[in-house]
VEXPA-997301 format. One line per 4 residues: number of its first residue (from 1); their letters; for each residue x, y, z of C-alpha. Coordinates in nm, 2 decimals, m for minus. Each point is the difference from the previous one (the first is absolute). Layout:
NUM	A	X:Y:Z  ...
This chain:
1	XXXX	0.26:6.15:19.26  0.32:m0.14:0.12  0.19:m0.02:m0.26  m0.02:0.39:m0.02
5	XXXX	0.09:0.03:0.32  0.31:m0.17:m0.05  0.11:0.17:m0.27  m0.10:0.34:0.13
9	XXXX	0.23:m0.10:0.27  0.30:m0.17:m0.20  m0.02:0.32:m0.19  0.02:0.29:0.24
13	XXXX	0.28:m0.24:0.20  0.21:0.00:m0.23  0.00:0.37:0.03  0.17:m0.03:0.42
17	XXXX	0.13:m0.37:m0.02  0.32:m0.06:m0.14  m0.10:m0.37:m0.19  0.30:m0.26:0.09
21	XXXX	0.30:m0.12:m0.17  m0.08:m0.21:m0.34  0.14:m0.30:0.25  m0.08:0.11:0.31
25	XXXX	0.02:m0.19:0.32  m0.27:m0.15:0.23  0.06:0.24:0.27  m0.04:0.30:m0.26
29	XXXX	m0.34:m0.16:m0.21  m0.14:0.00:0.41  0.04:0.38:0.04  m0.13:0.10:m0.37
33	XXXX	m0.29:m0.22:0.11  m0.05:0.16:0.32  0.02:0.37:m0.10  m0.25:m0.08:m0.28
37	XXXX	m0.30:m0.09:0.25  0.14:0.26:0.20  m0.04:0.27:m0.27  m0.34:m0.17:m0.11
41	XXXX	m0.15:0.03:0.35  0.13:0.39:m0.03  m0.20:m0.01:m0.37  m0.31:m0.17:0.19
45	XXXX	m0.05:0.24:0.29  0.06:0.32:m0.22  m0.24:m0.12:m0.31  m0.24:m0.04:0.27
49	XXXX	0.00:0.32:0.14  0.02:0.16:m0.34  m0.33:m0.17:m0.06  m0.21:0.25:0.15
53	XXXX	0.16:0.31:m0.17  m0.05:m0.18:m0.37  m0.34:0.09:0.02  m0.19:0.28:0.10
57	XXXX	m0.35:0.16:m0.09  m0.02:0.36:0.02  m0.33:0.26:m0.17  0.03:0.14:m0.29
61	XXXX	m0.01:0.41:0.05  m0.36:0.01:m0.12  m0.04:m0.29:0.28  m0.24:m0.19:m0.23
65	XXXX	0.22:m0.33:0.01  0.27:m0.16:0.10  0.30:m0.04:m0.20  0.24:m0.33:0.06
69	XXXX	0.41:m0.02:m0.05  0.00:m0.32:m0.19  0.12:m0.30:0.18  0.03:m0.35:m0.03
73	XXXX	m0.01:m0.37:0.27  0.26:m0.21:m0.01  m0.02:m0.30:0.24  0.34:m0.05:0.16
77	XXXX	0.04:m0.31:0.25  m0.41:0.04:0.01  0.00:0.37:0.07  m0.16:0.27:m0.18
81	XXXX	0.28:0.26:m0.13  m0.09:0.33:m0.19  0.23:0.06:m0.30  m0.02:0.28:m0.28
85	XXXX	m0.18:m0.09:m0.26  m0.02:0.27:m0.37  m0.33:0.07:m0.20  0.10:0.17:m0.27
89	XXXX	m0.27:0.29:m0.03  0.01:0.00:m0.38  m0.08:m0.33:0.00  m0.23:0.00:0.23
93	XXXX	m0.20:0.27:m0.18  0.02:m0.20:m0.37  m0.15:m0.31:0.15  m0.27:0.25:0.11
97	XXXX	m0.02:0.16:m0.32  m0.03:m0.37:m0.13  m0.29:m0.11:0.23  m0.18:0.30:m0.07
101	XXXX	m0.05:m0.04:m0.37  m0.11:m0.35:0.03  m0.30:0.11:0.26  m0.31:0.14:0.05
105	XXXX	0.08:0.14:0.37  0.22:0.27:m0.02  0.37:m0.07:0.16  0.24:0.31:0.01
109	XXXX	0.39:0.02:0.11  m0.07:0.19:0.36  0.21:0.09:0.31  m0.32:m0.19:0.23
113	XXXX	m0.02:m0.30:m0.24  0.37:m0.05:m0.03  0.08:0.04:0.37  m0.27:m0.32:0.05
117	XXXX	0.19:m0.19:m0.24  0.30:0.02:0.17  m0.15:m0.08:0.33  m0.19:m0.32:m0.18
121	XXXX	0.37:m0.10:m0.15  0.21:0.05:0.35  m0.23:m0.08:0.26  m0.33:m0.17:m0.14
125	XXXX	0.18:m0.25:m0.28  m0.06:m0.30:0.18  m0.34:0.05:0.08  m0.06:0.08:m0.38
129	XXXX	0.15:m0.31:m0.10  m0.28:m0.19:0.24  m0.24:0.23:m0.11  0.07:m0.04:m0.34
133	XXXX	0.04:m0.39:0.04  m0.31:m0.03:0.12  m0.24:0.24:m0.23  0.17:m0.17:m0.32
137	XXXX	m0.09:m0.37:0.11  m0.38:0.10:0.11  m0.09:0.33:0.05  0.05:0.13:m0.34
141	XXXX	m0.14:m0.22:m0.24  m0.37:0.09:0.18  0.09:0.36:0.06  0.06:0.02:m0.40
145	XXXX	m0.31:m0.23:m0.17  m0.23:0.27:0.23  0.20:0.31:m0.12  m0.02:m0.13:m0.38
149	XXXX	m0.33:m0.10:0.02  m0.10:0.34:0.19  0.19:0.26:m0.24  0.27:0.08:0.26
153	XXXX	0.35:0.03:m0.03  0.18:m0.28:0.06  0.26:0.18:0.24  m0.28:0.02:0.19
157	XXXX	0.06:m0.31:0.21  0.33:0.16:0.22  m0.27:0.14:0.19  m0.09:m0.22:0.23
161	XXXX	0.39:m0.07:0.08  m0.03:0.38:0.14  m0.34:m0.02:0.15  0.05:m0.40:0.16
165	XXXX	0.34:m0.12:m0.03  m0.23:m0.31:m0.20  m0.15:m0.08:0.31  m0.35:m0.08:m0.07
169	XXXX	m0.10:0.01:0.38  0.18:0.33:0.06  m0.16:0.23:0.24  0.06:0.36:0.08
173	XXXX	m0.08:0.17:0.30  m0.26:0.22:m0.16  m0.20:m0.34:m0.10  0.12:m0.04:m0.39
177	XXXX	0.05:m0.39:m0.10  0.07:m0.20:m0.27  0.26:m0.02:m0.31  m0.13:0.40:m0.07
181	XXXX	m0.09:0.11:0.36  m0.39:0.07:m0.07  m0.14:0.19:0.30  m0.37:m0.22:0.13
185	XXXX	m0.22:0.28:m0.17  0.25:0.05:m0.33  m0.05:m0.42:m0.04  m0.36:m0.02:0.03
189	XXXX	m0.04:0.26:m0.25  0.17:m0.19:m0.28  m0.17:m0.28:0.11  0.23:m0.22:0.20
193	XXXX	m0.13:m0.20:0.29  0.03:0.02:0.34  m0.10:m0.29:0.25  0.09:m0.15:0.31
197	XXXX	0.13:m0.30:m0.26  0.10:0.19:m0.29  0.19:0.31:m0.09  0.04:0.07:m0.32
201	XXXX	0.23:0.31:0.06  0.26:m0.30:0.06  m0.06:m0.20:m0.35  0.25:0.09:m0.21
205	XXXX	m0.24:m0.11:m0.31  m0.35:0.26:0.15  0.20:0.28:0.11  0.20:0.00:m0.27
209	XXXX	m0.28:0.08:m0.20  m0.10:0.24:0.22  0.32:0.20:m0.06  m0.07:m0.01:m0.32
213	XXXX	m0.35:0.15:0.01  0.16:0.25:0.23  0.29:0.14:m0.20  m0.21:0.04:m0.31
217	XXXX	m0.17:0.21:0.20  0.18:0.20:0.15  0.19:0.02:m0.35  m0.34:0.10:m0.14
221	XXXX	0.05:0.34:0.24  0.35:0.09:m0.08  0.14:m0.14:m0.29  0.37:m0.04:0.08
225	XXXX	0.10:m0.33:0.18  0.23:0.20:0.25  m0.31:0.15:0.17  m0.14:m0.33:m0.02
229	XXXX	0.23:m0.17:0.21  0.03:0.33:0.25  m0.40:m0.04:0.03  m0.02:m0.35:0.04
233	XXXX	0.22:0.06:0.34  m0.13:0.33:0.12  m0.34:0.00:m0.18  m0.13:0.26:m0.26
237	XXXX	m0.08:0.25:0.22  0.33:0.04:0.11  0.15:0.06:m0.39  m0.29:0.21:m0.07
241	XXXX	0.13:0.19:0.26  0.33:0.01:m0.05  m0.07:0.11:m0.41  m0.19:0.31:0.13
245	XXXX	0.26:0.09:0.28  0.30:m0.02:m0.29  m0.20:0.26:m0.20  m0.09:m0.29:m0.23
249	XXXX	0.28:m0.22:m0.05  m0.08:m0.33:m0.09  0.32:m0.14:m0.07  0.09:m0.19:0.32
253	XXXX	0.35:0.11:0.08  m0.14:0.36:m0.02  m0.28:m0.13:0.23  0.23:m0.21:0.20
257	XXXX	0.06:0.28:0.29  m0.40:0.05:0.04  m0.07:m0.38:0.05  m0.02:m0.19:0.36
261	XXXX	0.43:m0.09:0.06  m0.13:m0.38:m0.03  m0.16:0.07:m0.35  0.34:0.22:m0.04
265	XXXX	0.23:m0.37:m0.01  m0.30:m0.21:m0.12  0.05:0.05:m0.37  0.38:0.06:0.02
269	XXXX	0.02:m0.37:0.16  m0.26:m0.11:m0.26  0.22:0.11:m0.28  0.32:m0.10:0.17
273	XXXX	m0.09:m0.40:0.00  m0.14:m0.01:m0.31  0.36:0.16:m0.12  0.19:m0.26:0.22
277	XXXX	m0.21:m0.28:m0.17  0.08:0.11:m0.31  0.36:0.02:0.03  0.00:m0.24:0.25
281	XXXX	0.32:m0.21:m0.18  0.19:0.37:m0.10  m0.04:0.06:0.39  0.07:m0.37:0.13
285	XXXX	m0.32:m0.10:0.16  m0.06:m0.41:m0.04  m0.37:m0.07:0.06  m0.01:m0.27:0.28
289	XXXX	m0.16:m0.34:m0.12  m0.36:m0.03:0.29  m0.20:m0.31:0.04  m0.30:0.07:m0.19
293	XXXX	m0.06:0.09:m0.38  m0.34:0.14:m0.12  m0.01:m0.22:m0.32  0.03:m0.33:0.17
297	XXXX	m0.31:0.10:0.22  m0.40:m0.10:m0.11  m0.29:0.11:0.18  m0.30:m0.19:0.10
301	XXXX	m0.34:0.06:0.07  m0.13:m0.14:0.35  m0.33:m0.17:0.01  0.08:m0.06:0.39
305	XXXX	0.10:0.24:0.25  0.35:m0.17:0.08  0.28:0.08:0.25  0.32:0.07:m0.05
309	XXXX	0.11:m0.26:0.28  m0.17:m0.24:m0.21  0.13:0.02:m0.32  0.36:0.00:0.20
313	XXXX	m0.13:m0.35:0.09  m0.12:m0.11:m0.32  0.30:0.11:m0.20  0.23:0.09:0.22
317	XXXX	0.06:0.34:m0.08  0.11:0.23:0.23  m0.20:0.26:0.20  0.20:0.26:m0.09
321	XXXX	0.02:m0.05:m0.35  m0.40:m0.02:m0.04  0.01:0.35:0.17  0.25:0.16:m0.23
325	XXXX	m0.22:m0.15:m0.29  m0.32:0.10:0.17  0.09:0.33:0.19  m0.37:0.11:m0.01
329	XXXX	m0.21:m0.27:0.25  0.05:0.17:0.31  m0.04:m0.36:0.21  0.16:m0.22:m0.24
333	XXXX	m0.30:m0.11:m0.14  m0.18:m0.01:m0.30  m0.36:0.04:0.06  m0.29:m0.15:m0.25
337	XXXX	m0.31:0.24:m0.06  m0.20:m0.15:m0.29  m0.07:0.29:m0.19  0.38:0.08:0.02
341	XXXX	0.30:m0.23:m0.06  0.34:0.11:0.18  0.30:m0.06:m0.18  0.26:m0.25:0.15
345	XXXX	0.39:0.10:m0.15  0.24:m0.34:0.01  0.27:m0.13:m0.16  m0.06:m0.12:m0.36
349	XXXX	0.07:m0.37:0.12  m0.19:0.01:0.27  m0.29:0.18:m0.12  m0.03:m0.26:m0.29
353	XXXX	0.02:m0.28:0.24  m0.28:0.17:0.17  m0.21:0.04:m0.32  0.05:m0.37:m0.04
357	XXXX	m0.11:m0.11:0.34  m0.25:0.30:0.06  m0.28:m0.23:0.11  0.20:m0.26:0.23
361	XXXX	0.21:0.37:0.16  m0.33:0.18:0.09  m0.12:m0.35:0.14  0.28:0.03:0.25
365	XXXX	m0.05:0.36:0.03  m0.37:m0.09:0.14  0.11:m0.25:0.20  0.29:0.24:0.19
369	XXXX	m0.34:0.25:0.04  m0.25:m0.26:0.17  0.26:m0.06:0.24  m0.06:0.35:0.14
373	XXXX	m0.20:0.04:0.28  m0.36:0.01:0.02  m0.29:0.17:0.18  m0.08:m0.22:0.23
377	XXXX	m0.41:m0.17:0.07  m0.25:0.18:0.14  0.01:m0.27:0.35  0.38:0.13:0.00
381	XXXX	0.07:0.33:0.18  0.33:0.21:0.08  m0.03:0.13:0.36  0.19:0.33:0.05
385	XXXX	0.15:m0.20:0.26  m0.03:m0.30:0.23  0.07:0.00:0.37  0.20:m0.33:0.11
389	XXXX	0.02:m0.09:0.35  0.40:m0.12:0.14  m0.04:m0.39:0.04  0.25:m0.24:0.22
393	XXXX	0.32:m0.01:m0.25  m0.10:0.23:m0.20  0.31:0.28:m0.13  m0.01:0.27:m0.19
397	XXXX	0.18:m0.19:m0.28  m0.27:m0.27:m0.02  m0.26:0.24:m0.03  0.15:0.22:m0.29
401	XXXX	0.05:m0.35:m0.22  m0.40:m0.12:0.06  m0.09:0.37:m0.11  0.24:0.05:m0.30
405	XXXX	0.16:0.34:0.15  0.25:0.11:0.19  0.14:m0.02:0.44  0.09:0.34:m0.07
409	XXXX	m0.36:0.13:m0.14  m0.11:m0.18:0.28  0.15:0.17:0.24  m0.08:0.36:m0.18
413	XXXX	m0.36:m0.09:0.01  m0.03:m0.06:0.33  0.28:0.25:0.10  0.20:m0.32:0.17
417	XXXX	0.37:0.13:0.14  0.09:m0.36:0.01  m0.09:m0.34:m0.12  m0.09:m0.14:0.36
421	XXXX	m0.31:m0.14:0.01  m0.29:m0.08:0.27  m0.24:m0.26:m0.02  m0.37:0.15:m0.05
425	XXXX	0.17:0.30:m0.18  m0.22:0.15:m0.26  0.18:0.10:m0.34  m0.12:0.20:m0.29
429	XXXX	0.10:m0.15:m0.33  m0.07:0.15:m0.38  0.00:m0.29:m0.28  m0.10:m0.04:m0.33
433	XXXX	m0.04:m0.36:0.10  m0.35:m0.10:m0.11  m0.22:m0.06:0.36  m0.36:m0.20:m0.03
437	XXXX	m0.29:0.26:0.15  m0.06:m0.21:0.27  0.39:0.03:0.13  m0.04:0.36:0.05
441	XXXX	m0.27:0.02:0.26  0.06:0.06:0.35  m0.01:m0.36:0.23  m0.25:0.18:0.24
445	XXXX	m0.21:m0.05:m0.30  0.03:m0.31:m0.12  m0.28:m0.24:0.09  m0.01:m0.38:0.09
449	XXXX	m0.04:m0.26:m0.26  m0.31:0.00:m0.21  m0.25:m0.31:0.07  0.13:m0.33:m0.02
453	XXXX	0.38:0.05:0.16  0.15:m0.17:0.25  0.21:0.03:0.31  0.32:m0.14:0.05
457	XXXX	0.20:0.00:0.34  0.40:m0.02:0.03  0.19:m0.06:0.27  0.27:0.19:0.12
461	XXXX	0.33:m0.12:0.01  0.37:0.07:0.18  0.14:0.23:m0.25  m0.33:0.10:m0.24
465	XXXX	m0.09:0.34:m0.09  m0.31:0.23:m0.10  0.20:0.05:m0.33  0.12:m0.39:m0.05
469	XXXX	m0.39:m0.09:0.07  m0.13:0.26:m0.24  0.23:m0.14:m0.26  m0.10:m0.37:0.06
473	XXXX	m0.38:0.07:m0.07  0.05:0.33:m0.23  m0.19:0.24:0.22  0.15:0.25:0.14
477	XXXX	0.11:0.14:0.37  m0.27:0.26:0.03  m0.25:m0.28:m0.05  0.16:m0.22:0.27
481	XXXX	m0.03:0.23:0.21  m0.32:0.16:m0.03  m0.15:m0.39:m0.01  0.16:m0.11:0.33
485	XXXX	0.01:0.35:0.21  0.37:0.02:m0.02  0.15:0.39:0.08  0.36:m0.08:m0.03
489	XXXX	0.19:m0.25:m0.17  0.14:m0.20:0.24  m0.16:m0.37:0.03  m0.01:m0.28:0.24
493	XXXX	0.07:m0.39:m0.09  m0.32:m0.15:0.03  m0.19:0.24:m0.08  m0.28:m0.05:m0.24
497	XXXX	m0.07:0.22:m0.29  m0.32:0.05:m0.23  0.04:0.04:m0.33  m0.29:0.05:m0.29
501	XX	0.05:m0.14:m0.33  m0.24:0.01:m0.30
């Protein structure tokens, strides 16, 4: 802050400045002035460099941790500074004291748990106070209605701060998603599913449960939370294996140097933010207010599969905040299978409008859908491609807009350096454009008109064209000249031409 700055350097200036006369002159005020920014650029440059020796991170002799010198952040003109900070030790080790009688997981004062503290306080404090902002307001009121109504301790819920940072669509490299990072094989066994729409690793609400199911088991094996916590991150093998390798130990400090070195900090962090957040005001950490609040949410049962996009159109809602509600549909929508209704989260406002209007919302929803495009009739068919012949005129950019692509996948497909063009030139052209059956066979083919047509002659004028003529009577060039024995393209004014219509 700045004010601390300034004081900081009033302070030590007054130590090397000798302050002017009680009436001093202008002249005089000007140099006080002066040597002050002087001495607090000095101040400035040498706090900065100091920042990197007020914190260092060293193992501890048994090299199972690291232990922190404690520090603290001070913003100065919008820099980060490092400044001393003092835990008091006996302190520290009555508030664990404290926490531990009041708790079903055991919490001990130790050298690995304290040094985790002290790094949470001096280097992690603002991301607590997000952290924390953000599991008060929503995370924690679901975390702890599942926990009470599954038998679990309530403290409990700090785990998913360690295991997802509360990011419901968290993903680790080894495949683990969701709120409590369930491996594929670990969700489908308690039951979660697992679609192309719908991952319920991601619902806060299913694999909550889950984790429930899941610790009571694995607390059904050991009995002591500690090894709980160190097999929900490492699995139960791993303990098990650690326990015999101690000689039997099956208090998890003395197991501590057996277990994988991630399990070795995954219980001390555990127990480190669930101290932090209960001395959060001793320690100075303000949860920051977030957007959302769990209370002030309702849920709603589709009857209609429905799109994100299209409830940001009906209630103008953002995107993003449908996916923060609904982290578990995978493509932003909510799919409708009869014999299963999803569960839409919104805000409480909004989902009651939505109750009140169901009928007249899912109208609209059906509406949006028919839109989409259909399969098209059985007289309809999508060549794989269509060759076009170069007309008088024509240019690549003309061509592209009567197909619906691009000059540039033009080109690609009929490996064109550049756009120049001949007349007669055959191109090869993809679309999705629909094409009656009878456009797609060869000219060579195509036969006279059926019984009953008749003949028409034109004659050619200055100026006239095979192409302007096949436009006037909607036939086309190929046709002209197969009718009249033309070769080339070139015609004479005078000339007569033949041309069949039905």
């Amino acid at each position: 802050m700045k004010w601390i700055k300034r004081f900081i350097v009033i302070v030590i200036s007054g130590l090397f400045v000798k302050a002017p006369a009680q009436n001093p002159n202008p002249a005089d005020t000007l140099t006080y002035i002066r040597s002050l920014d002087a001495l607090h650029t000095i101040l400035t440059d040498s706090l900065t460099r100091a920042d990197s020796l007020w914190y260092r991170g060293f193992y501890n002799p048994d090299g199972s941790h690291y232990v922190w010198e404690p520090v603290d952040t001070l913003a100065v003109d919008g820099d980060s500074l490092q400044i001393p900070v003092t835990i008091n030790d006996d302190t520290l080790r009555k508030q664990i004291e404290r926490l531990n009688a009041t708790s079903p997981i055991e919490i001990v004062y130790h050298p690995g748990l304290v040094s985790v503290i002290k790094f949470y306080l001096t280097k992690r404090k603002k991301y607590l106070e997000k952290i924390f902002g953000q599991a008060e307001h929503y995370y924690f009121p679901l975390f702890e209605s599942y926990l009470d109504k599954n038998n679990l301790p309530f403290e409990i819920k700090f785990l998913p701060i360690i295991e997802s940072a509360l990011n419901p669509r968290a993903q680790s490299r080894m495949g683990a998603r969701g709120l409590w990072q369930f491996m594929y094989f670990t969700g489908k066994r308690y039951g979660l599913e697992i679609t192309s729409y719908l991952d319920e690793r991601m619902s806060p609400e299913r694999s909550t449960q889950a984790a429930c199911d899941h610790l009571n088991e694995l607390y059904g094996l050991f009995k002591d939370w500690n090894l709980v916590l160190a097999a929900y991150n490492s699995g139960p093998g791993n303990v098990s294996k650690a326990i015999r390798r101690s000689g039997g130990y099956r208090n998890y400090w003395n197991l501590r140097p057996f277990l994988p070195r991630e399990t070795a900090g995954y219980v001390p962090q555990f127990q480190a933010v669930w101290f932090l957040y209960a001395y959060k005001d001793y320690y100075g950490i303000k949860s920051r207010k977030i957007q959302y609040d769990y209370i002030l949410t309702d849920t709603i049962r589709v009857r209609q599969s429905v799109s994100f996009d299209q409830l940001h159109r009906l209630f103008g809602i953002p995107v993003a905040e449908l996916e923060f509600l609904n982290p578990a549909y995978r493509l932003n929508i909510v799919p409708y299978v009869p014999e299963k209704s999803y569960i839409l989260r919104l805000p409480y406002a909004i989902a009651q409008r939505f109750k009140a209007y169901e009928p007249q919302i899912y109208a609209a929803v059906q509406a949006d859908w028919d839109k989409k495009e259909k399969p098209l009739p059985k007289f309809y068919k999508l060549p794989t491609y269509i060759v076009y012949r170069v007309r008088p005129g024509d240019y690549l950019g003309r061509i592209a807009r009567k197909y619906h692509t691009s000059v540039r996948k033009i080109m690609r497909w009929n490996h064109l350096r550049s756009t120049r063009l001949r007349i007669g030139q055959k191109l090869r052209i993809y679309t999705r454009q629909p094409v009656y059956a009878s456009q797609t066979k060869s000219p060579k083919k195509q036969l006279k008109p059926a019984h009953g047509g008749t003949i028409i002659y034109h004659t050619v004028r200055e100026g006239d064209s095979l192409w302007q003529i096949s436009r006037k009577y909607r036939v086309s060039v190929q046709d002209l000249q197969r009718w009249n024995g033309i070769k080339g393209t070139k015609l004479k004014p005078g000339t007569r031409l033949k041309i069949y219509k039905s």
